[in-house]
C-alpha positions as CSV (number, residue, x, y, z in Angstrom):
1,X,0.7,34.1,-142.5
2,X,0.5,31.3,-139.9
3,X,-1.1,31.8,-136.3
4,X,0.6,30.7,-133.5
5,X,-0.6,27.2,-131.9
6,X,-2.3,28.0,-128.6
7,X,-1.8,25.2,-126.1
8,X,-5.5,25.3,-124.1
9,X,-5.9,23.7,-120.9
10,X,-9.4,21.6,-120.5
11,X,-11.4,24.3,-119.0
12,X,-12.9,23.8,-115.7
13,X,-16.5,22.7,-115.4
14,X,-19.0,22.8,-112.5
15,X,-20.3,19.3,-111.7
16,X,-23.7,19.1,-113.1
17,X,-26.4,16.5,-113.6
18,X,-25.6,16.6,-117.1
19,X,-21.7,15.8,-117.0
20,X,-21.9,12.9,-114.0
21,X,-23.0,10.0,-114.7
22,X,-22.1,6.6,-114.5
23,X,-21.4,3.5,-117.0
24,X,-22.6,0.9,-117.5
25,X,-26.0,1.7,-116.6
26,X,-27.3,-0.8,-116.1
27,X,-24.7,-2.4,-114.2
28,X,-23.7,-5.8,-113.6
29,X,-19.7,-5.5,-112.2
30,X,-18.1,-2.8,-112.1
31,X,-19.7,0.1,-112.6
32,X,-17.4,3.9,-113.3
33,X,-18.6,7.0,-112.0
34,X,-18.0,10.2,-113.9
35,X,-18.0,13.7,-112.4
36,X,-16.6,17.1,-113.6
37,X,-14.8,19.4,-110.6
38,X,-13.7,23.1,-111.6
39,X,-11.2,22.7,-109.4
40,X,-9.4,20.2,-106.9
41,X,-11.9,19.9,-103.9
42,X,-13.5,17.5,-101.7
43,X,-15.9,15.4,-102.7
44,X,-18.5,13.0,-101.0
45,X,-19.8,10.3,-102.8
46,X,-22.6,8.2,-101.4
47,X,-24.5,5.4,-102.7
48,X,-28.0,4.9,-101.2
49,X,-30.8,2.5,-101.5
50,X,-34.5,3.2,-102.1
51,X,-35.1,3.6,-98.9
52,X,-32.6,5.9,-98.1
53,X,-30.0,3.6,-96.6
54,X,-26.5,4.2,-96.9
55,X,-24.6,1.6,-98.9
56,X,-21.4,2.5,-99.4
57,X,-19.3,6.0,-99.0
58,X,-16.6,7.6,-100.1
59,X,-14.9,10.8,-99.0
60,X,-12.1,11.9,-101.5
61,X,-10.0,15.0,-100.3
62,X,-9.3,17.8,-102.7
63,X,-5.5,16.0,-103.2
64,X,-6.9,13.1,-104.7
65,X,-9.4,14.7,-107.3
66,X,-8.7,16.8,-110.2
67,X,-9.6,20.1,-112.0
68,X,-12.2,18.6,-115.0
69,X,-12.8,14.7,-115.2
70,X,-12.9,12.3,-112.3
71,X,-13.6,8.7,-111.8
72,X,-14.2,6.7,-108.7
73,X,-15.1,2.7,-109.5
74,X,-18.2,0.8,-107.3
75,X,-17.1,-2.4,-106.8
76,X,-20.9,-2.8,-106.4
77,X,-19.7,-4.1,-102.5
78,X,-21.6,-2.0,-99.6
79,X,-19.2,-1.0,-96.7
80,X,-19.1,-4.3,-95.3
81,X,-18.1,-5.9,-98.1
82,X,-21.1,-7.8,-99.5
83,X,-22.5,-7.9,-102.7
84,X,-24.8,-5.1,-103.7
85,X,-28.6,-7.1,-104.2
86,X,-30.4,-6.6,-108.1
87,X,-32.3,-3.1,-107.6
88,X,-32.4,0.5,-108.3
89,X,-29.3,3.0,-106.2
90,X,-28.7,6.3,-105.6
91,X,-25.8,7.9,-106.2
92,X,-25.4,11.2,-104.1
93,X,-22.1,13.1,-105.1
94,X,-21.4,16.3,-103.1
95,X,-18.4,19.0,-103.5
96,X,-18.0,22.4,-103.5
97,X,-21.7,23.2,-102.6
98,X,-23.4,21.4,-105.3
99,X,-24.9,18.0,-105.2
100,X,-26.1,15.7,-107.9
101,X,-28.1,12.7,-107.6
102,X,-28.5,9.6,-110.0
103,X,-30.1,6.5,-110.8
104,X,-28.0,3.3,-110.5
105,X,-29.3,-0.1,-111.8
106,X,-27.6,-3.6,-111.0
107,X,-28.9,-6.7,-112.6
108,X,-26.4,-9.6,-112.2
C-alpha cells in the first residue's frame, strides 16, 4: 500500500533571536538580514550605533513581508546616504510584539 503525498506548507515561525540573523557577519558590502514572521505583519527594522543613534530605518508594512522567511538588504548607507564607518551596529527588528536585537560588524 502507498500513502498519499501530503503537500505541507512551511509552517509559520515566531521571530526569534535564534532564526534572525544577518550574513555576512562581519560585513564589508552588503550585508542580508534574515527574520522569520508567522504571519504577514509590520515590521520595523532599525540599525543603531553604540551609542544608540539611529542609522538607518525601515518600516515594511504587512503587504510587503511574508508568512516564514524574510530578507531586507543594508546597503550599509545611513539615512542620508553615507557610508556606514568600520564598527560594531545594532540591529533592532520589531513586529508583532516581539523584538530582537543583534550584533552587526562592518570592516571595509
Amino acid at each position: 500500500m502507498m500513502a498519499d503525498i501530503i503537500k505541507q506548507e512551511p509552517s509559520p515561525e515566531e521571530m526569534t533571536e535564534g532564526n534572525t540573523y544577518s550574513f555576512p557577519n562581519p560585513a564589508g558590502g552588503l550585508v542580508t538580514i534574515r527574520f522569520c514572521l508567522p504571519a504577514q505583519r509590520d515590521v520595523n527594522i532599525g540599525i543603531y550605533d553604540l551609542k544608540g543613534g539611529l542609522v538607518r530605518a525601515k518600516r515594511l508594512n504587512a503587504a510587503e513581508t511574508n508568512m516564514g522567511e524574510n530578507f531586507v538588504v543594508w546597503d550599509l548607507k545611513n539615512d542620508q546616504g553615507i557610508e556606514a564607518a568600520n564598527g560594531v551596529y545594532v540591529l533592532e527588528i520589531q513586529s508583532g510584539g516581539k523584538e530582537v536585537r543583534k550584533k552587526i560588524a562592518v570592516i571595509k
